[in-house]
TISE-398010 format. One line per 3 residues: number of its first residue (from 0); for each residue z negated, y, x of C-alpha. Coordinates in steps of 0.02 Angstrom, whole numbers. Layout:
NUM> Z,Y,X; ... .
This chain:
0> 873,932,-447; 695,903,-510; 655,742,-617 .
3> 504,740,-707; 485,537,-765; 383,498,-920 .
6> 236,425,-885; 219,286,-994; 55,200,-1074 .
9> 104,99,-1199; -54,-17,-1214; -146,147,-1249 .
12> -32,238,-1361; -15,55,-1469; -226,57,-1462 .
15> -198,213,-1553; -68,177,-1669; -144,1,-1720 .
18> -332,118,-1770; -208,234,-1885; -120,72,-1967 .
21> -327,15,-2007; -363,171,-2067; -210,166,-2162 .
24> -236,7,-2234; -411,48,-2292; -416,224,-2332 .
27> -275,165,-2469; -152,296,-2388; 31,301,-2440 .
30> 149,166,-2402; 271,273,-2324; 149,365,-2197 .
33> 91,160,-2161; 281,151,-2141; 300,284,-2016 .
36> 121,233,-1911; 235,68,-1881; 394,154,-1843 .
39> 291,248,-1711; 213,83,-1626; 377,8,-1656 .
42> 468,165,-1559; 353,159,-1414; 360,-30,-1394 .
45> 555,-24,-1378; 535,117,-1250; 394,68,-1141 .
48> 404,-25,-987; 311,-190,-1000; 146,-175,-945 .
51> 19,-337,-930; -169,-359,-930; -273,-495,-850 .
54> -420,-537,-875; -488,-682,-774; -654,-669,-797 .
57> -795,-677,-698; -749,-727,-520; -907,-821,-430 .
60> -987,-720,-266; -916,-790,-118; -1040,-924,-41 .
63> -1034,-864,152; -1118,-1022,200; -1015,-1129,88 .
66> -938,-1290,155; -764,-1280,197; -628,-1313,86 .
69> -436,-1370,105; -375,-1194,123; -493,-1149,262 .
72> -455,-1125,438; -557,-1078,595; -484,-890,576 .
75> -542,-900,394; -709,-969,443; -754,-845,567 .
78> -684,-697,458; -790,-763,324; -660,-757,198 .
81> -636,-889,50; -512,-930,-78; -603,-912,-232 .
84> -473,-956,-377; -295,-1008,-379; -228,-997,-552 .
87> -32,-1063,-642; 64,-898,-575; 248,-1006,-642 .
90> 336,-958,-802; 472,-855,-837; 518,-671,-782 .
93> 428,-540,-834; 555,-417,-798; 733,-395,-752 .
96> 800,-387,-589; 980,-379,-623; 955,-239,-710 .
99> 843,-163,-585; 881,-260,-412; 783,-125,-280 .
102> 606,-72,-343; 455,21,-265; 287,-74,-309 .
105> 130,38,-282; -48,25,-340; -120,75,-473 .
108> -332,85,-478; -477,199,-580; -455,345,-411 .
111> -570,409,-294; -641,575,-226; -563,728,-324 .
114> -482,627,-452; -556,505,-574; -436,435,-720 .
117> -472,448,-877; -378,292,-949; -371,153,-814 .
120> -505,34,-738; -443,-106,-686; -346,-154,-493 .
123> -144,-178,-545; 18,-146,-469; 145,-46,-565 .
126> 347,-65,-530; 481,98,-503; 651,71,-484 .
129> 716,145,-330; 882,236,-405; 834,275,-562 .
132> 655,320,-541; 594,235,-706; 466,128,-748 .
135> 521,-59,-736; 342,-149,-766; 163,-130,-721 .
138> -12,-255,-728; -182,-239,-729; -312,-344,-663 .
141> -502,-360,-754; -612,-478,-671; -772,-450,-764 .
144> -842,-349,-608; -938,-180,-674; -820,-103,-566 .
147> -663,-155,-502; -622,-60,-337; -474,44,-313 .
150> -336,-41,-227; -301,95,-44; -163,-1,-26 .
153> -15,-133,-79; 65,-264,20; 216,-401,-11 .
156> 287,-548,78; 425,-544,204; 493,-643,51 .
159> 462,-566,-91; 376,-687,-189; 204,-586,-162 .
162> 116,-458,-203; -47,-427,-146; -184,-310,-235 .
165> -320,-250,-119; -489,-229,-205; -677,-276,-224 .
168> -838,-322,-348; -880,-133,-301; -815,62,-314 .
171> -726,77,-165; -680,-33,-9; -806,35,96 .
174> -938,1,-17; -899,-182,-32; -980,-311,105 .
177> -1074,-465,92; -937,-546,37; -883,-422,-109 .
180> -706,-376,-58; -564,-471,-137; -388,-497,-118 .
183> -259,-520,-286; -114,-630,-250; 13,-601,-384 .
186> 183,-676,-413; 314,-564,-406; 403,-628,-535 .
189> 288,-681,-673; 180,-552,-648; 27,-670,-658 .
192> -125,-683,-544; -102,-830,-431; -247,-818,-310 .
195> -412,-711,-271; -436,-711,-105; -632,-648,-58 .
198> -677,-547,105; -842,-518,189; -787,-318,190 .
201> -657,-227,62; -481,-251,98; -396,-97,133 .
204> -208,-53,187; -98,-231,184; 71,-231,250 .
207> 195,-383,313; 303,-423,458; 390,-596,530 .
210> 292,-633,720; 407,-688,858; 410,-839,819 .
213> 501,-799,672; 336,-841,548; 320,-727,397 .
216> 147,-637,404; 46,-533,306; -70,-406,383 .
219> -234,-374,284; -345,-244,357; -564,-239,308 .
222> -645,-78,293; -764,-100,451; -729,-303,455 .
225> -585,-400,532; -405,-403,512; -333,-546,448 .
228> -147,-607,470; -112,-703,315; 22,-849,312 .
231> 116,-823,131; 222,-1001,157; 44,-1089,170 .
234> -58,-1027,27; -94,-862,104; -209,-958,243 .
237> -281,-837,367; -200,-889,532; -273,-771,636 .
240> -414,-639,624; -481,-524,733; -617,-390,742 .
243> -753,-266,801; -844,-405,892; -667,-419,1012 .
246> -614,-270,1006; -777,-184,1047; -719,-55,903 .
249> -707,-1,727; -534,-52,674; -446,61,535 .
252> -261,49,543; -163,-101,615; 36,-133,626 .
255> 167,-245,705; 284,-184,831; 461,-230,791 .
258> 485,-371,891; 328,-472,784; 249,-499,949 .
261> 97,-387,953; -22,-281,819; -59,-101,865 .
264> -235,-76,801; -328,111,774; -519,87,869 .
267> -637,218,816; -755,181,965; -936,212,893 .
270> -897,220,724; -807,337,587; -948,430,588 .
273> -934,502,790; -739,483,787; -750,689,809 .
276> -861,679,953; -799,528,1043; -633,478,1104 .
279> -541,340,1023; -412,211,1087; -252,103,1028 .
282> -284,-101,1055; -121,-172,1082; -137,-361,1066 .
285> -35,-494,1117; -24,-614,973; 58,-777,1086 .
288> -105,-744,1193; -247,-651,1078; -292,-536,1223 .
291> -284,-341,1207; -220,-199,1317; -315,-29,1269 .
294> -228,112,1259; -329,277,1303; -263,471,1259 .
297> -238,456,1096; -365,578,1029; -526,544,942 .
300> -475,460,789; -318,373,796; -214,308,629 .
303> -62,290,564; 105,217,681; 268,228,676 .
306> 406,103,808; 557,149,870; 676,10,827 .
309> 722,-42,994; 526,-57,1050; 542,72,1175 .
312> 388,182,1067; 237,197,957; 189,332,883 .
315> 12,364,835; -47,510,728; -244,591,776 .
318> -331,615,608; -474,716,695; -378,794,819 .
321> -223,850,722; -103,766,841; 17,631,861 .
324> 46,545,1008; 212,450,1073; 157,284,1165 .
327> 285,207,1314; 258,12,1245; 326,-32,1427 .
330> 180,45,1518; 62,68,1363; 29,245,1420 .
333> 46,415,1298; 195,512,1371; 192,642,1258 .
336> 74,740,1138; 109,873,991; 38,975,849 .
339> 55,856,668; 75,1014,588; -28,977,478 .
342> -223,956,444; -309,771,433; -157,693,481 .
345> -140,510,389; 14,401,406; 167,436,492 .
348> 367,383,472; 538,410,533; 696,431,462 .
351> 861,337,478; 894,379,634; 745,403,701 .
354> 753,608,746; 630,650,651; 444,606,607 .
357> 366,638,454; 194,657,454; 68,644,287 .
360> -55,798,297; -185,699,184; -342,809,260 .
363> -404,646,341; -591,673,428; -585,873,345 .
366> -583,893,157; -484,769,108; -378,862,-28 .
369> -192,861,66; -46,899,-2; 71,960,120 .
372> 220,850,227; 219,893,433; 390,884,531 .
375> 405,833,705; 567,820,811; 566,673,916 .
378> 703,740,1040; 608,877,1104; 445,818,1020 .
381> 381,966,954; 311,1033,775; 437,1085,672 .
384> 395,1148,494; 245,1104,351; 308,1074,170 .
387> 193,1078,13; 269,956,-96; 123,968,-222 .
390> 26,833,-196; -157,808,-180; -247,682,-69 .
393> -66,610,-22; -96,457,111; 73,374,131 .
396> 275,414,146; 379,245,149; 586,273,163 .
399> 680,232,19; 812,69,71; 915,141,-86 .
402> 934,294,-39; 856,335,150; 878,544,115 .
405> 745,491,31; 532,486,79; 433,414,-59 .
408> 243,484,-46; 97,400,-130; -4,543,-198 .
411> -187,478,-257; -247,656,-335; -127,679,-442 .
414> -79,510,-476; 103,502,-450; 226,453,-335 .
417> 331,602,-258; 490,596,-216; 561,704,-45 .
420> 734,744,17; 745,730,208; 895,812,202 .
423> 894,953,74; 680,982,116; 624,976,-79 .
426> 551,858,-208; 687,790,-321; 552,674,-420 .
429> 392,655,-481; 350,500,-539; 193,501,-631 .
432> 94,340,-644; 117,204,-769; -73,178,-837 .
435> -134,363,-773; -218,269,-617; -204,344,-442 .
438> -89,264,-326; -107,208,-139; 33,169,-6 .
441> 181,10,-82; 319,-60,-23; 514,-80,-58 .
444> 601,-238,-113; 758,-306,-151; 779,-433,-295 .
447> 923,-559,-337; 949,-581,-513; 869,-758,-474 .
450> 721,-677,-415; 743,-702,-223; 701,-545,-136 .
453> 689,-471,25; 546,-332,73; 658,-194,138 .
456> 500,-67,186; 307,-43,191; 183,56,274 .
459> 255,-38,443; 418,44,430; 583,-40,399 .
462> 581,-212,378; 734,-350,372; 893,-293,348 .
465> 831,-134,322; 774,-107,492; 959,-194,551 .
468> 1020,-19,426; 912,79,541; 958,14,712 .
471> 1150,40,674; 1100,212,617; 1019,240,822 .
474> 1193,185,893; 1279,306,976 .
């Protein structure tokens, strides 16, 4: 079964409806066609999801050479990244999770490439729940900025409580440097900005994991800059950054393996620019000692992983190449090698039990316009099938906790968020955007009616008791 959701835009459709009650008012119209402009408003404010829009003005360029503050630390410092407001995020909920206790949270931002939205400019979030498919909420962030960049990506705590917005003073995160980038930290249950975090370069994917020693962590990846691992218990200090200057590489994407003990980062070495003409590597690094292992023979532009549960592989997909790769973590060499299936592949993910790979055909490094899911069998690791769901300039497929037949696909060209059966091999939903802004990568959360949550699933797979779900699923 198909389900088209309504894609709702109430601050736009009241815009309009509060112009005809003016027009009403002075063009000395009827009092029953005033009467029926407010019934409309009134209609679409009773069936809207809540949607909420910030403005907070104009934030202040980050001062690279500023002294340090309380919140820095010497991974801050050397990443050159500053807290640059902290605002009241408290108050009282701005939606319901009782009513809707597992949600998807995606981005929302003004597109990129092909598509270009008509109606939404600012950085925001919006909310999905993960059974029904509506609507629950949605925000928008305005800092005063000419342009606000669009958020590639959306990250929350281990915990819940955060969500964090990548963008920049700038169009796009690689245009931002010198300070420009910036990060949103929202509460998750308010809905209000809480911090803006800057970067020296444009924060890009963000995704969460707890380390070994069982600290909750927030990755936070720069478009040609560092990665930073954010602390979320400690005012989102950076704890740890690394870069291009220790890596001897361009990072792109970076992940946790299972276990919380080491990041898996993509090195483009020379650049984006050669990654067709050079080869590229996977830095595995150790995060109790900082140091990295490099894996080789992963093709010439590595980028999005996927982790067995029990740590015994990584996969890595080849954007220029068209490959993916399956790592042995115990030797850190590629054992195996395969067709994606499809062209420019972007991020990869498994299912429940881990027998198949689904691979996002986003056109990555060719034209960029994608549309099509790639299907790999990891038993005898071979290319199985392509599947056009539709899309266009799709980027990432997260498993839904609520229902894990399910692979939810972020789909930036056609600004929705589509919905694919693992099982039956169709779209069953189409979830068009709340504001008509393009959407990039999310994650899955669990909410008590109190608003404690649990992150159930990013971009780095499984997460919590989620990925417990999934290892009992593996048991033979």
């Amino acid at each position: 079964m198909l389900i088209r959701m309504k894609n709702i835009r109430y601050w736009f459709v009241a815009l309009l409806a509060l112009v005809g009650l003016l027009a009403a008012a002075c063009g000395g119209v009827s009092q029953k066609d005033y009467d029926a402009l407010e019934t409309q408003l009134q209609d679409q404010k009773d069936n809207a999801a809540p949607s909420i829009l910030v403005q907070a003005g104009q934030m202040q360029p980050v001062l690279i050479d500023a002294a340090p503050t309380g919140w820095d630390t010497e991974a801050s410092i050397r990443s050159k990244a500053k807290l640059l407001a902290t605002y009241d995020s408290t108050g009282p909920g701005a939606w319901d999770p009782a009513e809707h206790p597992t949600v998807f949270i995606t981005s929302e931002g003004k597109g990129y490439g092909s598509f270009t939205s008509e109606t939404y400019k600012a950085a925001g979030f919006q909310m999905i729940d993960a059974v029904t498919k509506e609507i629950v909420a949605s925000a928008a962030f305005d800092l005063g900025y000419e342009l606000m960049g669009t958020p590639h990506g959306l990250g929350m705590s281990p915990d819940g409580r955060w969500i964090y917005v990548p963008t920049a003073d700038g169009d796009q995160p690689w245009s931002a440097s010198g300070g420009a980038g910036r990060i949103l930290v929202v509460d998750s249950k308010t809905l209000k900005l809480n911090q803006v975090i800057g970067t020296d370069k444009g924060p890009h994917h963000i995704r969460a994991f707890v380390d070994y020693e069982g600290n909750d962590r927030v990755i936070v990846e720069t478009q040609g800059g560092d990665t930073l691992l954010l602390d979320p218990n400690d005012e989102n200090r950076v704890v740890f950054s690394i870069g291009p200057r220790e890596l001897f590489g361009q990072a792109y994407q970076v992940a946790a393996d299972p276990a919380g003990k080491h990041l898996y980062i993509d090195l483009v070495l020379g650049g984006r620019g050669v990654a067709s003409e050079l080869m590229g590597a996977v830095a595995k690094v150790d995060l109790e000692t900082g140091r990295a292992t490099y894996i080789t023979n992963v093709g010439m532009y590595p980028n999005g992983f996927a982790f067995t549960q029990d740590g015994r592989f990584t996969y890595v997909a080849d954007a220029s190449g068209d490959r993916v790769y399956k790592i042995d973590n115990a030797t850190d060499k590629t054992v195996g090698s395969t067709q994606a299936a499809v062209p420019g592949p972007y991020d990869i993910a498994l299912n429940l039990d881990e027998s198949e790979l689904w691979v996002v055909g986003k056109g990555e490094m060719t034209f960029n316009l994608g549309g099509s899911l790639g299907l790999i069998n990891t038993k005898t690791f071979r290319a199985v099938n392509a599947y056009d769901i539709g899309g266009r300039t799709i980027d990432h497929d997260i498993m839904n906790p609520a229902n894990p037949d399910e692979m939810w696909v972020t789909s930036s060209g056609t600004a929705e968020t589509i919905v694919w059966d693992m099982v039956k091999k169709e779209v069953t939903a189409r979830i068009a955007s709340a504001n008509g802004g393009d959407t990039h990568s999310g994650a899955f959360v669990r909410f008590e009616p109190d608003f404690t949550a649990e992150l159930l699933a990013d971009k780095n797979g499984p997460r919590g008791s989620f990925m417990l779900q999934q290892g009992t699923a593996m048991a033979p």
